[in-house]
N, CA, C and O of each residue as an XYZ file, in Angstrom:
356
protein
N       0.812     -1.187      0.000
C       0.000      0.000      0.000
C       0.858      1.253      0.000
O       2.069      1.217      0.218
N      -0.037      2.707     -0.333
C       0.790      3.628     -0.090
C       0.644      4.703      1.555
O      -0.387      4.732      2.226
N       1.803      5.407      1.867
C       1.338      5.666      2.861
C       2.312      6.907      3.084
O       3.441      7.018      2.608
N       1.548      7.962      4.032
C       2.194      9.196      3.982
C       2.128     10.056      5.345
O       1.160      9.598      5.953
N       2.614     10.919      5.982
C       2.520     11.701      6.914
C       2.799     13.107      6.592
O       3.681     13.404      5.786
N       2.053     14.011      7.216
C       2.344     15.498      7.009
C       2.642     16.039      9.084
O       2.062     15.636     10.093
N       3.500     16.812      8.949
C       4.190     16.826      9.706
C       4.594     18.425      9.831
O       5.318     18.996      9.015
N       4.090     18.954     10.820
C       4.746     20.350     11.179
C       5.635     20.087     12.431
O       5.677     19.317     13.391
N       6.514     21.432     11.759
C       7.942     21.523     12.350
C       7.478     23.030     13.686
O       7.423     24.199     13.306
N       7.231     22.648     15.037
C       7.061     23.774     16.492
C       7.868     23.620     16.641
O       8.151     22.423     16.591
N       9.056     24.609     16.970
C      10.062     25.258     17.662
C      11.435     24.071     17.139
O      12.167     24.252     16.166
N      11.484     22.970     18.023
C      12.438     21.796     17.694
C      11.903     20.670     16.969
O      12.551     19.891     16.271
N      10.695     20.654     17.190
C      10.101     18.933     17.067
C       9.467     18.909     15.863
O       9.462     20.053     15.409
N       8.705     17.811     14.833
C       8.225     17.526     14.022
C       6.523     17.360     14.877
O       6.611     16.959     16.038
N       5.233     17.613     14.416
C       4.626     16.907     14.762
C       3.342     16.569     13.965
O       2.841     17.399     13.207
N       2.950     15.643     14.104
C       2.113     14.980     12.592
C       0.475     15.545     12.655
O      -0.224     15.498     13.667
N       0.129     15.987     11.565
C      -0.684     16.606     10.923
C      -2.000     15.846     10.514
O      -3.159     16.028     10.884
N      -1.398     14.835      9.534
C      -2.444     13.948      9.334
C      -1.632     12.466      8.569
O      -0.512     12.543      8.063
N      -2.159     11.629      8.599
C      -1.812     10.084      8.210
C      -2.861     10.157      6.843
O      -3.999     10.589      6.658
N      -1.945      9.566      6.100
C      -3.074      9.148      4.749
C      -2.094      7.761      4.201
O      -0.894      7.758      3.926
N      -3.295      6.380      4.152
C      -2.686      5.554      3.128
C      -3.791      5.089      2.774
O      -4.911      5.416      3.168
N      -3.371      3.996      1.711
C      -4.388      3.517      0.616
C      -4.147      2.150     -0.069
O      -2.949      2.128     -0.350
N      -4.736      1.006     -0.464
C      -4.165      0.132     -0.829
C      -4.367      0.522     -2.112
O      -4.973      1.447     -2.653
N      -3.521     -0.677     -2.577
C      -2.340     -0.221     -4.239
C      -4.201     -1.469     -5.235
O      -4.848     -2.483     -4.973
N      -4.167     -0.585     -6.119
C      -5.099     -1.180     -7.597
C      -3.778     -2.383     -7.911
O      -2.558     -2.473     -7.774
N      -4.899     -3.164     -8.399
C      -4.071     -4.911     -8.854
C      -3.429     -3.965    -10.024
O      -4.483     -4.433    -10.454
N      -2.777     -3.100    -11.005
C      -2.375     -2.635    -11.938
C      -1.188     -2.053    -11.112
O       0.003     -2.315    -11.278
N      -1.747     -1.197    -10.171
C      -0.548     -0.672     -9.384
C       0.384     -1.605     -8.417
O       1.391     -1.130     -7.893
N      -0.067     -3.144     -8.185
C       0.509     -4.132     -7.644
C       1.566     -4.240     -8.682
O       2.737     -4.340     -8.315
N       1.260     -4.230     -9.960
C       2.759     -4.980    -10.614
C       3.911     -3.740    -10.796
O       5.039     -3.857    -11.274
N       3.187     -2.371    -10.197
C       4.606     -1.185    -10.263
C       6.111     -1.807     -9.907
O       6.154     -2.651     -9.012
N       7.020     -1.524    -10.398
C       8.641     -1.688     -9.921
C       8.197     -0.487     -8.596
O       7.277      0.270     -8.285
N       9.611     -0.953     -8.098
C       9.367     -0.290     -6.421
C      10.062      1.407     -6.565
O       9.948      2.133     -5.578
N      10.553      1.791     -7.450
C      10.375      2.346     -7.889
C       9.716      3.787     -8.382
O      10.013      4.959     -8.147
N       8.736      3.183     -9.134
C       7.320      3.788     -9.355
C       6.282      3.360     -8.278
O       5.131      3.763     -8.441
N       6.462      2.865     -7.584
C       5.432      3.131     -6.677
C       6.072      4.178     -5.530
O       5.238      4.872     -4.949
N       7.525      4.357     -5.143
C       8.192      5.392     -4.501
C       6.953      6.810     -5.055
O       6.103      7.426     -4.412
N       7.412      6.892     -6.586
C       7.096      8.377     -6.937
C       5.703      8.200     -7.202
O       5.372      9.277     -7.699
N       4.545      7.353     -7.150
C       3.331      7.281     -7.225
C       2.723      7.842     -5.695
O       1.661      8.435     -5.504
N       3.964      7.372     -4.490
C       3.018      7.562     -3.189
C       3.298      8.712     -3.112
O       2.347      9.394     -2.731
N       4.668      9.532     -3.408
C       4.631     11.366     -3.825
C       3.708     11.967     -4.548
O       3.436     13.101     -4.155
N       3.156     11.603     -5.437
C       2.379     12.304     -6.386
C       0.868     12.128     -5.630
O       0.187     13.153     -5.581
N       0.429     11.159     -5.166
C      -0.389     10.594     -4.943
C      -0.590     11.838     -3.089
O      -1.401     12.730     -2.842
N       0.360     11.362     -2.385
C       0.005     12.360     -1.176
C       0.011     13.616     -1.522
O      -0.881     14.350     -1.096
N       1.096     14.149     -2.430
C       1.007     15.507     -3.145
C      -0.338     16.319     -2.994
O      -0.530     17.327     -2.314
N      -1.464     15.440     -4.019
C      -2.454     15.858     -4.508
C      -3.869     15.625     -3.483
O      -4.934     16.235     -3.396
N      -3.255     14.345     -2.721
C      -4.531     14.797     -1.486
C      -4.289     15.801     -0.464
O      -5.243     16.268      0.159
N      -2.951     16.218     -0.210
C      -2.390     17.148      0.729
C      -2.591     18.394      0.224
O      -2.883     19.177      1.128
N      -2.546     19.013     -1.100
C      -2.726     19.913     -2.009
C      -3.325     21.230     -1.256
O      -2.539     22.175     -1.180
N      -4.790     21.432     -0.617
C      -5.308     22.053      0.233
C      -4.570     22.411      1.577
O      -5.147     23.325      2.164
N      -3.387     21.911      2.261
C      -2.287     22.161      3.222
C      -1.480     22.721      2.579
O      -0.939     23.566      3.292
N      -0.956     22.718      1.265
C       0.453     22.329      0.906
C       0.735     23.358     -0.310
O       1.891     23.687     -0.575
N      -0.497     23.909     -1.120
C      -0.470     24.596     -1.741
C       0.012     26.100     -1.778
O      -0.849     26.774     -1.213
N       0.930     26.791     -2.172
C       1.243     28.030     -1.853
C       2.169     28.264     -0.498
O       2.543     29.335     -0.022
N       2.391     27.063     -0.083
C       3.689     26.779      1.023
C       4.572     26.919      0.440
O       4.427     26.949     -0.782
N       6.012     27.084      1.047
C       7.119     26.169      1.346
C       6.992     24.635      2.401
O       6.533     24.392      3.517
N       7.601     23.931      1.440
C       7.461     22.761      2.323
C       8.272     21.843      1.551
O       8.323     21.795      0.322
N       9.120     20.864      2.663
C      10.154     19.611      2.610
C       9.566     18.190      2.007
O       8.652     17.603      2.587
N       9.984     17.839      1.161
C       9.724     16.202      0.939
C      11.067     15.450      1.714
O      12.259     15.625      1.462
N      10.490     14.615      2.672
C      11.320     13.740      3.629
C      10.926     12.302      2.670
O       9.823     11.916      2.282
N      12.330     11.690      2.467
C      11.989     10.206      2.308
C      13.082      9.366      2.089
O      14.247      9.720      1.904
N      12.542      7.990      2.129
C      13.963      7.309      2.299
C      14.422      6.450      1.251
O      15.035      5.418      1.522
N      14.095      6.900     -0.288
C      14.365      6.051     -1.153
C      14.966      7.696     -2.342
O      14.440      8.806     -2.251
N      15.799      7.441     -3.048
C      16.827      8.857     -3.976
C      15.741      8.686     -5.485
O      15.619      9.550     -6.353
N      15.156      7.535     -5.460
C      14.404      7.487     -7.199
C      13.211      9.020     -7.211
O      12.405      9.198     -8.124
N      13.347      9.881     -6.115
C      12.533     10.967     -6.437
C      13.786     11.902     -7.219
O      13.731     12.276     -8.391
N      14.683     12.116     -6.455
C      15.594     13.280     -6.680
C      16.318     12.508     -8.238
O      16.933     13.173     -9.071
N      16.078     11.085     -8.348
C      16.745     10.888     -9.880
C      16.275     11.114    -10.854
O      16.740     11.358    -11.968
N      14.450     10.979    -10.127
C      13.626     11.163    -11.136
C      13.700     12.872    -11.963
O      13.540     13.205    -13.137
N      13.978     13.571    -10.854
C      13.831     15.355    -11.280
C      15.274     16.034    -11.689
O      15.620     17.128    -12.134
N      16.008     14.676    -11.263
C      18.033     14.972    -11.922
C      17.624     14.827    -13.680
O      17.979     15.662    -14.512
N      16.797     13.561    -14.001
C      16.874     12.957    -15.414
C      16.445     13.868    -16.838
O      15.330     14.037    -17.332
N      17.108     14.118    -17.056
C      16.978     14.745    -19.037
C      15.901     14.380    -19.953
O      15.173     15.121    -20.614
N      15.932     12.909    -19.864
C      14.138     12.635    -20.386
C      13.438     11.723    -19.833
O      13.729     10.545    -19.623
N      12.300     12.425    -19.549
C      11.323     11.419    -19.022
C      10.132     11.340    -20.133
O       9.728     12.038    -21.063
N       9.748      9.924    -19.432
C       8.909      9.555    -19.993
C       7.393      8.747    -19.757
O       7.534      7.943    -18.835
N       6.095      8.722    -20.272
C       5.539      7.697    -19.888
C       4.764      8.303    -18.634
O       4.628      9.504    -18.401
N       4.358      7.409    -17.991
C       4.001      8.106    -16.488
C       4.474      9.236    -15.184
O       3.928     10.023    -14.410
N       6.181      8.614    -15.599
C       6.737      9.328    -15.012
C       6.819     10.925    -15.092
O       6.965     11.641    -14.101
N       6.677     11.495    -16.734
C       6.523     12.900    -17.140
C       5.273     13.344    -16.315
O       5.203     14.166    -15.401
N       4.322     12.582    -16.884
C       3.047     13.027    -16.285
C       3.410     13.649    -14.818
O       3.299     14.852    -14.583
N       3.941     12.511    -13.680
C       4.090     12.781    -12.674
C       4.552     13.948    -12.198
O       4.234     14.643    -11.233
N       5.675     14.075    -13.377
C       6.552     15.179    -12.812
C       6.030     16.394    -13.038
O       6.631     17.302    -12.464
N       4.920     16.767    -13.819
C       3.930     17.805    -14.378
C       3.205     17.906    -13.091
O       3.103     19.024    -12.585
N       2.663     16.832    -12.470
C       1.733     16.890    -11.519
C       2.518     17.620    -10.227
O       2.137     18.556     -9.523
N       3.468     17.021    -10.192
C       4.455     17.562     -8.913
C       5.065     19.408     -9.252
O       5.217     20.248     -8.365
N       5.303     19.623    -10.678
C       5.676     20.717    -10.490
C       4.779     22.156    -10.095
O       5.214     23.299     -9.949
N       3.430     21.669     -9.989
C       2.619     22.651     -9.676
C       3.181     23.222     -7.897
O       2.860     24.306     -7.409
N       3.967     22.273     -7.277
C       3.644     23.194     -5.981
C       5.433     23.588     -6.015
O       5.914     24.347     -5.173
C-alpha cells in the first residue's frame, strides 16, 4: 500500500498533521518499487494539495528514485506526467 505523513515543524520537534494511506489497484501491484516510490509522492502531493499549496514545504523520504527522477533529461511515460503533476507546488 501507499502511505504518507504530514508533519509540522514547532520550535524543535516535528509533529504529525495527518496520516493518509491507501491500498495499491491490482495494476498498481505490478509497479517496480520504484514507481510506486514516486506514485506515493504524487499521490500524497495531490490529497495534501489544500495544506500544501502556496507553502514552502520539505519532501522527507527514504528512497533517492525521487531526486533521480527530477536529476533525469528525459522522461517519460508516467513518469513525465508525474513530474507535471508535482511541479505545480
Amino acid at each position: 500500500g501507499l502511505g504518507a505523513v504530514l508533519m509540522q515543524k514547532v520550535t524543535t520537534e516535528f509533529h504529525p498533521i495527518a496520516y493518509l494511506s491507501r491500498r495499491l489497484s491490482p495494476a498498481e501491484g505490478n509497479y517496480h518499487s520504484n514507481e510506486l516510490e514516486c506514485l506515493a509522492l504524487v499521490w500524497a502531493l495531490t490529497k495534501l494539495r489544500p495544506y500544501l499549496y502556496g507553502r514552502t514545504f520539505r519532501v522527507k523520504t527514504d528512497n533517492n528514485v525521487v531526486r533521480w527522477l527530477c536529476q533525469k533529461k528525459e522522461i517519460k511515460g508516467k513518469f513525465a506526467r508525474w513530474i507535471i503533476d508535482m511541479q505545480e507546488f
